[in-house]
C-alpha positions in Angstrom: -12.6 37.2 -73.2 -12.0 34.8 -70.3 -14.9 32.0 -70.0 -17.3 32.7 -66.7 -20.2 30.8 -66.1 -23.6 32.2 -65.1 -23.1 31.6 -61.5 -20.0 33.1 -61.0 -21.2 36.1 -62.4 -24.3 36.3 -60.2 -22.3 35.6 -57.4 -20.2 38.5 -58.1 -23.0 41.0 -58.8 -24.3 39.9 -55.3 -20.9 40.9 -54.0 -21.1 44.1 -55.3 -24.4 45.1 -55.5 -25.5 43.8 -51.9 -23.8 46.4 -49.8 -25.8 49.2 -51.0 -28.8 47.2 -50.5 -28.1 46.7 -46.9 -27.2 50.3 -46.3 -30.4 51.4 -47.6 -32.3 48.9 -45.8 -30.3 50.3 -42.7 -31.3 53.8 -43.2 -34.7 53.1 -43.9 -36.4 53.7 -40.1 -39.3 51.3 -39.2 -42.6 52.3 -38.8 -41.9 52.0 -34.9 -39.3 54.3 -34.7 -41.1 56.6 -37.2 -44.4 56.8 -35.1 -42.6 56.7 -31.7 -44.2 53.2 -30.5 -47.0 52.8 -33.1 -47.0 50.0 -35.3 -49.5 48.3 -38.3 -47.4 44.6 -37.0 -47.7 45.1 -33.7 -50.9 46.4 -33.3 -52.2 47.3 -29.6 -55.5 45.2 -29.8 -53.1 42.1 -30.0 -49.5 43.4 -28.5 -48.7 44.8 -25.5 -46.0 47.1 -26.6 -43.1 49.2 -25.0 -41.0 52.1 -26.7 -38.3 53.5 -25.8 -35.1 56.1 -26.9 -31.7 57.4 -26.0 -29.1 60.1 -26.8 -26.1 58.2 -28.9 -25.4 54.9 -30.5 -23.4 53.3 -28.4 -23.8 49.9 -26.5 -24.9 51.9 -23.3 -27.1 54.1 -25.4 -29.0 50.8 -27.2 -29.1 49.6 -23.1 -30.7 52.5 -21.9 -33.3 52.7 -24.8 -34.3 49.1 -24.0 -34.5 49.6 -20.4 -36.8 53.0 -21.0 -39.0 50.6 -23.4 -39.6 48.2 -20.3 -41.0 51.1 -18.2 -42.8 52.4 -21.0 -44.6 48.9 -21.4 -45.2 48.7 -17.3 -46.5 52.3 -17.4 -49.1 50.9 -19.9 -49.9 47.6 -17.4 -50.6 50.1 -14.6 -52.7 52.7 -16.5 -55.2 50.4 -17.6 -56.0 49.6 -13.8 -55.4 52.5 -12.2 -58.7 54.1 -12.2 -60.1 51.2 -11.0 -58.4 51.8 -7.4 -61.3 52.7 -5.6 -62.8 49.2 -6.8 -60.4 47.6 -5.2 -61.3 49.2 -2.0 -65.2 47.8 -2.4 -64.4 44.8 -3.6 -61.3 43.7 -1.9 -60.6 45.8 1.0 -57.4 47.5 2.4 -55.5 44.3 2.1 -55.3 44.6 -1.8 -55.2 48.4 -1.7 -52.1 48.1 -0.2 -50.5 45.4 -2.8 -51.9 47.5 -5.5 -50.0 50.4 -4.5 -46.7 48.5 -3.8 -46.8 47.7 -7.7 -47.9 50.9 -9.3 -45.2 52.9 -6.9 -42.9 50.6 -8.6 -44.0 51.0 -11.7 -40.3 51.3 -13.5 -39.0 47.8 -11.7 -41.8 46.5 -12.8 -40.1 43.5 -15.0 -42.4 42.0 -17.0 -41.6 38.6 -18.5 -41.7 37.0 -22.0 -40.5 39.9 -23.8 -39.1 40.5 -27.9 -36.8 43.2 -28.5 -36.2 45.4 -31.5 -33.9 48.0 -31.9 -32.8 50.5 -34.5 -29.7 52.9 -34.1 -29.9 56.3 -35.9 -26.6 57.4 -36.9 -26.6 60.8 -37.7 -24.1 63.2 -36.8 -25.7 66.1 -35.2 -28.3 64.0 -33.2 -26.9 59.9 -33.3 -29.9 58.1 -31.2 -31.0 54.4 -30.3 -34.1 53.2 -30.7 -35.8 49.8 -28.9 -39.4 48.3 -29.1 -40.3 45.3 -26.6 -43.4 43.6 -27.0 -45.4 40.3 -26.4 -48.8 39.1 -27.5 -51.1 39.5 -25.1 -52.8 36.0 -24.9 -48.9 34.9 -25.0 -48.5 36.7 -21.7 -51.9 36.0 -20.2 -51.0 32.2 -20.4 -47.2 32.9 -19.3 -48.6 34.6 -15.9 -51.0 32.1 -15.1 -48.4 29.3 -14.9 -46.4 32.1 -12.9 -49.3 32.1 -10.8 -50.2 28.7 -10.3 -45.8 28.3 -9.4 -45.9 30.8 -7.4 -48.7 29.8 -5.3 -47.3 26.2 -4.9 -44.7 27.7 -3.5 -46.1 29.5 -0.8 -48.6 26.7 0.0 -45.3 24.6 0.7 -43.8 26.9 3.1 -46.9 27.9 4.8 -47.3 24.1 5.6 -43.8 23.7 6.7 -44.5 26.8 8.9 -47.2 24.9 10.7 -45.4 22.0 11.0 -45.7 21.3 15.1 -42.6 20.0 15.7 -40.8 22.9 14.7 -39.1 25.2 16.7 -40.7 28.6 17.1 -38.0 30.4 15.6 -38.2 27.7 12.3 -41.9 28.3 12.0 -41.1 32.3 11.8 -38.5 31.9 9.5 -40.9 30.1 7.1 -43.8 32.3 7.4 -41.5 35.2 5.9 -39.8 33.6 3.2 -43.7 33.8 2.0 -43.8 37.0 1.9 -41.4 37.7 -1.2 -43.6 35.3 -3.1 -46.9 36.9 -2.1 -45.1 40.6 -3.1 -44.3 38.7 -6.8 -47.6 37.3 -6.3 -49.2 41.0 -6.0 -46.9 41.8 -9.3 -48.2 38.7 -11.4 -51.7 39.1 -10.2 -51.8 43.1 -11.7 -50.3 42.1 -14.9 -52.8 39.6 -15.6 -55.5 42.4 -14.4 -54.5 44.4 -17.3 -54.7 41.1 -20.3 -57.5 39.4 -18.7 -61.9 40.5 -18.1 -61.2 39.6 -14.4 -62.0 43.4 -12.5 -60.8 42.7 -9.3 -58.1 40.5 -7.6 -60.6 38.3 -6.2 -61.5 37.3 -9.6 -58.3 36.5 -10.8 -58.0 34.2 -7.3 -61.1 32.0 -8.6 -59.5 31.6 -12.2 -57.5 28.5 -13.3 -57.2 27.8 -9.3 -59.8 25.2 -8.8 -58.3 22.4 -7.2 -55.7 24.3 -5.3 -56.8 25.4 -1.6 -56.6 29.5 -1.1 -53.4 31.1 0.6 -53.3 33.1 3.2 -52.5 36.9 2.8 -50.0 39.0 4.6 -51.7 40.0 7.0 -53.1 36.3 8.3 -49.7 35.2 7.7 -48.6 38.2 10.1 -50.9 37.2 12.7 -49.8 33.8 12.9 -46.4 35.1 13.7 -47.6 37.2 16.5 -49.1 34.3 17.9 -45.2 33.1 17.8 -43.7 36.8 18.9 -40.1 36.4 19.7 -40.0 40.4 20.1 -41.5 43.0 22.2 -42.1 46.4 20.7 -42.1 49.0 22.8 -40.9 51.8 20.8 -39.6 53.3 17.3 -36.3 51.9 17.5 -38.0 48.1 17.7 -39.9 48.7 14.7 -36.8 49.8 12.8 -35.2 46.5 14.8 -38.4 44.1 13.7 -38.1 45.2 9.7 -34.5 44.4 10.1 -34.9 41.1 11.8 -37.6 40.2 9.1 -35.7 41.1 6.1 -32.6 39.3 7.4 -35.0 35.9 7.4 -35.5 35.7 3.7 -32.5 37.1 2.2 -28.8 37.6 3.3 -28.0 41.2 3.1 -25.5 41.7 5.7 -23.1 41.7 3.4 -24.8 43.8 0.5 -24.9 47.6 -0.2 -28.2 49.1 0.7 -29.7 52.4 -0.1 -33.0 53.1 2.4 -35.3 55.5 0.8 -37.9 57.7 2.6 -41.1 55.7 3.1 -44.6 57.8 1.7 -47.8 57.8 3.5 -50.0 55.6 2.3 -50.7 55.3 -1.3 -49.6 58.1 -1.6 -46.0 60.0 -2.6 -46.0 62.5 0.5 -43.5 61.8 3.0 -42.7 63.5 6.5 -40.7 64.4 9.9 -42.0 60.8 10.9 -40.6 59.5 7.4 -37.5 61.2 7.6 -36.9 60.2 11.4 -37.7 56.6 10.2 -34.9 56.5 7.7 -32.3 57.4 9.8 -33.8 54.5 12.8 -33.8 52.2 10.4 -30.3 53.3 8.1 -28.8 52.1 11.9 -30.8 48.7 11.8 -29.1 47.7 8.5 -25.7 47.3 8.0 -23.4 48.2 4.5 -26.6 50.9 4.6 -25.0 54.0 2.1 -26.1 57.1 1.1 -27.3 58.6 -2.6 -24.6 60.6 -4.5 -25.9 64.3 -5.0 -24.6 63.9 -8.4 -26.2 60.9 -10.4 -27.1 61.0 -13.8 -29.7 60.3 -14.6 -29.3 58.2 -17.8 -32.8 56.3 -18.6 -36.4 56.7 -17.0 -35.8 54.7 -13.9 -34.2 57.7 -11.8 -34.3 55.5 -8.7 -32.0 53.0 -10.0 -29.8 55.4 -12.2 -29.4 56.9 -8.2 -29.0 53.5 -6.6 -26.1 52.7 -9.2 -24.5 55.7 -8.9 -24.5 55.0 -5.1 -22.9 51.4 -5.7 -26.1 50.1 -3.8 -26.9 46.7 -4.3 -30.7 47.0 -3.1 -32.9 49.4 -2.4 -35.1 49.7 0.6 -38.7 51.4 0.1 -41.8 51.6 1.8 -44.8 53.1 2.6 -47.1 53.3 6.1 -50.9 53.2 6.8 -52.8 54.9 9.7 -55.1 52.3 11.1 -57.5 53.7 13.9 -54.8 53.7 16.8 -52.2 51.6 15.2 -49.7 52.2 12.1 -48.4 49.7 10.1 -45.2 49.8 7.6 -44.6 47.8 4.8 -40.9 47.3 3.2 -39.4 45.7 0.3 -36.4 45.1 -0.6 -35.7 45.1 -4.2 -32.6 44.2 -6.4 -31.1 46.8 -8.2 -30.0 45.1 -11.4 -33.3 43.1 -11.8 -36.1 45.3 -9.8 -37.0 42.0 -8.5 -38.5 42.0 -4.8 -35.9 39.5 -2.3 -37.7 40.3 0.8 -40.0 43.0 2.4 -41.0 43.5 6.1 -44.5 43.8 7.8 -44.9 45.8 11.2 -47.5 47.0 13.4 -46.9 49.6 16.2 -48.9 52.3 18.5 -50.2 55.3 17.4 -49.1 56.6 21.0 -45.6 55.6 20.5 -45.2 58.6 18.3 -44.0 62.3 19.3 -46.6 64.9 19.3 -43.4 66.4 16.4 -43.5 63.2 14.4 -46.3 64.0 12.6 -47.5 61.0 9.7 -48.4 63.8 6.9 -47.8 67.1 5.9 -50.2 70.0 7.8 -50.9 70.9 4.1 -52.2 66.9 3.2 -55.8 67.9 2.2 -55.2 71.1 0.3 -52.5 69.0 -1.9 -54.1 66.0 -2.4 -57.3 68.2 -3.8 -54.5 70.2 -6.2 -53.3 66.6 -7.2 -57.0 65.6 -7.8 -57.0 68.5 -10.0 -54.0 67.7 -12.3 -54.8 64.3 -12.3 -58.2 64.7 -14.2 -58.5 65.2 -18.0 -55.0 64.8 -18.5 -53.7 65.7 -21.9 -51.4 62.5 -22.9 -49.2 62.0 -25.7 -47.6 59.2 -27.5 -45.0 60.8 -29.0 -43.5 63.4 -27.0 -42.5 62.7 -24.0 -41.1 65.0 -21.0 -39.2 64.1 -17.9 -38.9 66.1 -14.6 -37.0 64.8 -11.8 -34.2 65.9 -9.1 -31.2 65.3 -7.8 -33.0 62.5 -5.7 -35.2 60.9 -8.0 -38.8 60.5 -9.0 -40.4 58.8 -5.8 -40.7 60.0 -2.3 -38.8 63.3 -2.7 -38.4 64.3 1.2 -36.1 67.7 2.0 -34.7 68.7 5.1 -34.3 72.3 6.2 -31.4 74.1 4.7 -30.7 71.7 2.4 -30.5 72.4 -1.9 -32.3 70.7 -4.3 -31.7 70.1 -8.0 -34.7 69.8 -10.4 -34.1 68.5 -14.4 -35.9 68.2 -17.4 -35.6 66.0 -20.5 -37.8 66.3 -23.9 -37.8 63.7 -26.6 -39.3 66.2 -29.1 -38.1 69.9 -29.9 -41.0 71.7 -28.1 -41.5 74.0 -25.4 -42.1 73.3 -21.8 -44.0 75.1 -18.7 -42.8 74.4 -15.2 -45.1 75.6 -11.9 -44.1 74.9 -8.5 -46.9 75.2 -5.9 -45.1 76.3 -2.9 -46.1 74.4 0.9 -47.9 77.9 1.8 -50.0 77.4 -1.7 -48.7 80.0 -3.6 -47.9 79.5 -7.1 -44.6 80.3 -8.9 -44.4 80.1 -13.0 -40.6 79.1 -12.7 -40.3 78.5 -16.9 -42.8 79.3 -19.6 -42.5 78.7 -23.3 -38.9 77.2 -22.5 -37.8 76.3 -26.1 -36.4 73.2 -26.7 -34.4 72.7 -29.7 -33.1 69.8 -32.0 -29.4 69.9 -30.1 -31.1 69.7 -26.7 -33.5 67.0 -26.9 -32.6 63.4 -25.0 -30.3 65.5 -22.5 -30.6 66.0 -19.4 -31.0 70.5 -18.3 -30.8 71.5 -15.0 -33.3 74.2 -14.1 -31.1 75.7 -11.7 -29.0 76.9 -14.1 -31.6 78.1 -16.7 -32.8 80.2 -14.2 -29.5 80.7 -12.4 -30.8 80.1 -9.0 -30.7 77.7 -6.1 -33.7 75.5 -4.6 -33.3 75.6 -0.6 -35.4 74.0 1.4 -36.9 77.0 4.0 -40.2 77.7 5.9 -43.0 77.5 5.4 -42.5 73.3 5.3 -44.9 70.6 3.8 -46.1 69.1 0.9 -45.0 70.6 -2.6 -45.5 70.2 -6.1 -43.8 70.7 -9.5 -46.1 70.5 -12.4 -44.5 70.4 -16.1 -46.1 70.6 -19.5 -44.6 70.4 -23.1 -46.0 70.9 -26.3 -44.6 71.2 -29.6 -46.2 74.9 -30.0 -46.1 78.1 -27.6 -48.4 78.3 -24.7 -50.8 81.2 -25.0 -49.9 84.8 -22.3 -51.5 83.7 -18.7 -52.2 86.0 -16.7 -49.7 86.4 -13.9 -48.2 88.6 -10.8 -44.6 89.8 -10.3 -43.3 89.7 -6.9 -39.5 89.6 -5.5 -38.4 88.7 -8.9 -40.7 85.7 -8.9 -43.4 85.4 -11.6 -47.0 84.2 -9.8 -50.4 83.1 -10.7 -53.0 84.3 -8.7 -55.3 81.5 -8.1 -57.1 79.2 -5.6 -59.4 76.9 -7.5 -57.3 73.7 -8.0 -59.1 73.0 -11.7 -58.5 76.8 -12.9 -55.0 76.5 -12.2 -54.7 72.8 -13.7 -57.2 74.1 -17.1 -54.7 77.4 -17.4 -51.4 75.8 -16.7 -52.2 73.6 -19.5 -53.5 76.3 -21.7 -56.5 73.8 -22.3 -58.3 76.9 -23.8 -55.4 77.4 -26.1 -55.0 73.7 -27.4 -59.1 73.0 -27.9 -59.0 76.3 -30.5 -55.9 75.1 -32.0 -56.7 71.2 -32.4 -59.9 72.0 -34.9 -57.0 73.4 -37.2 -54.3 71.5 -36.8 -54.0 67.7 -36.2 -50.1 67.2 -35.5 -50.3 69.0 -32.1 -48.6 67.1 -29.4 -49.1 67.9 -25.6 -48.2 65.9 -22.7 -47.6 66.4 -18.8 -45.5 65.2 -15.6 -45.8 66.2 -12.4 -43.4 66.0 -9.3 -44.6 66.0 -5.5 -42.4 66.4 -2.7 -42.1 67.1 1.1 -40.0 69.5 3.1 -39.6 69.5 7.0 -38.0 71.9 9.4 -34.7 70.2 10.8 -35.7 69.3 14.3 -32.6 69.1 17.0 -34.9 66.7 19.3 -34.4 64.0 17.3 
């Protein structure tokens, strides 16, 4: 028998031995993936934590999972603050109601810095899926954004001095005011995540902390006046406004040359858009050059539907925005935001006449108050879970869904969970329509996209009677109990005007309470869509 030493012979059982180990250690899933998030490691008290998932096992697949783990860990910044909105309005006033919003309508470009990545690939062949977990700790981050903080407002307090430097030219000192304004929006951004890791309850707080020997900065709106004081424009009418947001954004950024997608700008803080919004696009789609349109065919491949469309598009950046009614005076707020990154390059800042608008251009939707009471109703005692997830979304996105007269839309869903799913459209006349109920959802169709329209094998057009609309969908991983509904024209109805009956039995609240005393692995969550449709108006 051949002389081999111990070594060698260790060396060689390693050889042979240590591929099974790693192929067992590769099939073994973390408690991450297992739990959907949920970790004993990276435990919530300590982490802020992101999870995320996608359909395949490819490099795209592992992409999209850690791109859908970043919104999932901004969606968990914004919740955490959101209820606190109308503290905001005591505390602060309208000045950081309006910054507030502009981050939590972005929630999914939200790009949070300082991040670790995980990820896990599951290769099976009937259902292949990649798996990503991002996380920081959260006194990690907290010291991270307050050096962002203190940089960024260095920043600012440099150009704001250059701005009132007297020997400048009028048009320099202008130019310098606005490049602020991208570092206040980031500002805004930093500012909210440290809300959510820090005691500090309101924005002013957080302005007092780590800030002593560093003078306060102006905010938008004194910085706007200032310019004023230094107006190199008249505006008269709509088409300056649209001409003033393009002269502002062309200060801090070059994007003459770049493909732009405008989006319809929402009223408010809120998601409804109308005849005004849609009138705006096109004014301001003239303004910009390289401006393209959305492809009615994106896919949708991850969570951030905006920038899935953008891409799809070959956009560049993407224009959004939102306007406020105050007294006899509006004022619009734009931002321009990178595709790729989500960062903010440059956003715009514009005050006009109330009596510059057409008695047809109206700000809202006739329907505003009846909506935003349904929306009131759906948005309390929402049931929320961690582990399934579903997504409803169409052909336009998420975000400020406007429709024109005539024209079709497409609405899909996606589950992460084999469950079954509940869709209700309240209608702009406030009747509303059971469009799928107990939709089963099965192994084979999870993580992919369905299209409604051809579930139900019929076409969305936009028709009278016009406003505000919305498309409520729940999932859980048992059937919904029998509600109690009408037929009419081949349409399925529930008969109901008491926004929290129709939230309680669209849910099947009554249903889940009974069941959850027996059964602890129910999971039930909810998304909700709301759009606008206008009539198609010749005078404009």
């Amino acid at each position: 028998m051949p002389d081999v030493s111990i070594q060698t012979l260790c060396c060689l059982l390693f050889f042979l031995v240590s591929p099974f180990l790693i192929t067992i250690q590769a099939r073994k899933q973390p408690d991450w993936v297992v739990n959907y998030g949920q970790s004993d490691k990276y435990d919530e008290q300590v982490y802020l934590t992101g999870f995320g998932e996608a359909l395949g096992i490819s490099r795209e697949s592992k992409e999209i999972a850690q791109e859908n783990a970043r919104a999932d860990l901004s969606q968990k910044v914004l919740v955490k603050i959101d209820s606190t909105i109308s503290n905001y309005q005591l505390d602060d006033g309208e000045e950081t109601l309006q910054q507030f919003s502009t981050v939590t309508q972005s929630s999914s470009e939200l790009q949070v810095m300082g991040l670790e990545t995980l990820t896990y690939v599951r290769d099976s062949r009937k259902n292949p899926m990649s798996f990503a977990l991002v996380y920081i700790e959260r006194k990690k981050l907290a010291k991270l954004y307050q050096a962002e903080k203190k940089r960024l407002t260095s920043q600012i307090l440099q150009l704001i001095t250059l701005a009132e430097n007297q020997d400048n030219p009028k048009y320099t000192s202008v130019q310098y005011y606005y490049q602020t304004w991208p570092l206040l929006d980031k500002l805004a951004e930093v500012q909210t995540i440290l809300l959510s890791v820090l005691d500090a309850r309101t924005f002013s707080d957080l302005a007092s902390q780590d800030l002593e020997d560093q003078p306060l900065i102006l905010n938008k709106s004194q910085i706007n006046r200032r310019i004023q004081k230094l107006s190199l424009h008249s505006i008269d009418n709509l088409d300056d406004v649209a001409g003033a947001i393009q002269f502002q954004l062309y200060q801090q950024f070059d994007l003459q040359h770049q493909q732009l997608l405008v989006q319809p700008f929402f009223y408010q803080d809120t998601r409804l858009s109308s005849r005004f919004a849609r009138y705006f696009k096109q004014l301001l789609e003239g303004k910009l050059e390289n401006s393209i349109q959305p492809h009615r065919e994106f896919q949708a491949k991850s969570v951030n539907y905006e920038k899935d469309m953008a891409v799809s598009a070959g956009a560049d950046y993407i224009i959004t925005g939102s306007y406020w009614e105050k007294e006899d005076n509006v004022q619009i707020l734009a931002f321009c935001r990178s595709v790729q990154t989500g960062e903010i390059r440059a956003s715009a800042n514009v005050n006009f006449k109330r009596r510059m608008l057409r008695s047809s251009l109206n700000l809202k939707p006739d329907n505003f108050e009846k909506t935003m009471s349904q929306q009131l109703a759906f948005e309390q005692e929402v049931i929320d879970s961690s582990q399934l997830k579903l997504e409803v979304w169409t052909d336009r996105g998420q975000k400020a869904l406007l429709y024109s007269q005539g024209e079709l839309m497409k609405v899909y869903l996606r589950t992460n969970r084999p469950c079954y799913v509940r869709l209700l459209y309240i209608l702009a006349n406030g009747q509303k329509t059971l469009l799928v109920d107990n939709l089963q959802i099965n192994l084979e169709s999870i993580n992919r996209p369905l299209l409604v329209n051809d579930l139900l094998e019929i076409d969305f057009e936009c028709t009278s009677p016009f406003g505000a609309e919305m498309i409520i969908g729940v999932a859980r991983n048992y059937p919904f109990d029998t509600i109690e509904t009408t037929e009419r024209d081949g349409y399925i109805f529930i008969d109901t005007d008491n926004p929290k009956h129709l939230a309680s039995i669209t849910r099947g609240t009554k249903g889940f309470k009974r069941r959850k005393r027996n059964d602890e692995s129910i999971q039930q969550t909810e998304t909700k869509l709301i759009l606008t449709t206008v009539a198609f108006d010749l005078s404009h």
